[in-house]
Structure formats: C-alpha cells, structure tokens
C-alpha positions in Angstrom: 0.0 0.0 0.0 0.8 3.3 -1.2 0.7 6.6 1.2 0.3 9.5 -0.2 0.6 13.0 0.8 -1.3 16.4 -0.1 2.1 19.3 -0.7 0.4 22.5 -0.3 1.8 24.3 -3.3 0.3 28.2 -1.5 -0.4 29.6 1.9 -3.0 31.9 3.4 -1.9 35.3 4.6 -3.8 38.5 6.0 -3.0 41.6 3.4 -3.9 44.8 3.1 -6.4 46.1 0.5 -5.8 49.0 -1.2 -7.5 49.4 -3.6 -10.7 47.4 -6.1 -11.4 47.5 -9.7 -14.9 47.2 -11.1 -17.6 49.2 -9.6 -17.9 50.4 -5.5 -20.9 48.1 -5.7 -19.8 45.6 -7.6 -15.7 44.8 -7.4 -14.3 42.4 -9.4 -10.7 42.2 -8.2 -8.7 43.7 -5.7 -5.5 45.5 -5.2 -3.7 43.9 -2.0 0.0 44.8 0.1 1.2 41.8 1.0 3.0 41.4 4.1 6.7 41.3 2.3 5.5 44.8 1.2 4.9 43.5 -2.5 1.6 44.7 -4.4 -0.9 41.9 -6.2 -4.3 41.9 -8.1 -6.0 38.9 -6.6 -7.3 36.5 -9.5 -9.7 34.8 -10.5 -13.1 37.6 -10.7 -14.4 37.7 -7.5 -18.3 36.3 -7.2 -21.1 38.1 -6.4 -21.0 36.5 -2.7 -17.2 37.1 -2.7 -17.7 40.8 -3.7 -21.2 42.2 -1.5 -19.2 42.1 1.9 -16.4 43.8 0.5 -18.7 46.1 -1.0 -20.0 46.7 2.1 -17.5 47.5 4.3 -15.8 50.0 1.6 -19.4 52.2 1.4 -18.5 55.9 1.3 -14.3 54.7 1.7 -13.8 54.8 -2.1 -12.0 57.7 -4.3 -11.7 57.1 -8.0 -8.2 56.2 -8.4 -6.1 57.8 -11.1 -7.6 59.3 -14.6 -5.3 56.4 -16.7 -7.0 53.4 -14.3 -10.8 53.9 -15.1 -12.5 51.5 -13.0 -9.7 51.4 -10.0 -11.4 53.1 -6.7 -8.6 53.1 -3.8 -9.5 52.8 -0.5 -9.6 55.7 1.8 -8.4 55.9 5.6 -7.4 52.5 7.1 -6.9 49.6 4.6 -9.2 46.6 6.1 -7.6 43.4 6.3 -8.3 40.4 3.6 -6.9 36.8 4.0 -5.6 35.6 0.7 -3.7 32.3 -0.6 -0.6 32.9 -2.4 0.8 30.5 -4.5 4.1 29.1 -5.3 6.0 29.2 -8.3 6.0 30.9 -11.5 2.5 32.4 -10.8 2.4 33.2 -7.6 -1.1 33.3 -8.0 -2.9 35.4 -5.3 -6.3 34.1 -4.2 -9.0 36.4 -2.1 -10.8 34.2 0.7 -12.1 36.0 2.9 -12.5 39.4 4.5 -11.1 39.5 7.8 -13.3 40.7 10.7 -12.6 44.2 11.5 -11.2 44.7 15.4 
C-alpha cells in the first residue's frame, strides 16, 4: 500500500487592501500589500458573494483612483484586512478568501 501526501503548493496570509477594480458596488478584483511589502491583483473575478461584503464594508471609503486606471477606486483611511492564498512558483497566483473581521 501506497501513502500519499497532499504538498500544499500556496499559503493563506492576511493583506492589506488598497484598492478594487470594477464598480464600489460591484468589485471584481482587488488590489492587495502583502505582508513582504509587494503589491498583487487577486485573480480569478471575484463572485457576487465574494464581492457584497467587500462592497460593504468599503461604502462611502472609495475615491476614483487615477484618470489612466478607469474603473480602480482606492481605498480611503485604514486599509481593512483580507486573507488571501498565495501560490508558489512561477505564478504566484494570489487568491482572495475572505475578508477578515474588523477589530
């Protein structure tokens, strides 16, 4: 008998977010700080149940960002937290999973 075992090719990490693209009501990706200081757009589109809470908490906290970035809108005062996977490898996909709860 064979054993196997799972290697987890990416691990979750809080990040800051900056900034969504889309609409304030409707984001579709998001603009995070990771903690080594690096910036990433998380990937795949976020769902419609992904994107509501986030929408939520960032009512009345969004400025258009800069005129060459039409649908960014950066967050104002303190950047919430989000807990994201980031992958290893050539990618280094970054995945959004979950807002984190505000303290």
């Amino acid at each position: 008998m064979q054993l196997r075992q799972k290697i987890r090719h990416s691990e979750t990490t809080n990040a800051q977010l900056l900034a969504v693209t889309g609409t304030p009501r409707r984001p579709q990706a998001l603009l995070v700080r990771l903690p080594d200081g690096n910036t990433a757009v998380t990937t795949p589109r976020l769902t419609p149940v992904q994107a509501l809470p986030i929408a939520d908490v960032l009512a009345g906290r969004l400025e258009p960002g800069p005129p060459d970035t039409a649908s960014t809108w950066t967050v104002t005062g303190e950047p919430p937290l989000v807990e994201v996977t980031v992958g290893s490898g050539r990618h280094s996909t970054v995945r959004y999973v979950r807002l984190r709860p505000q303290e």
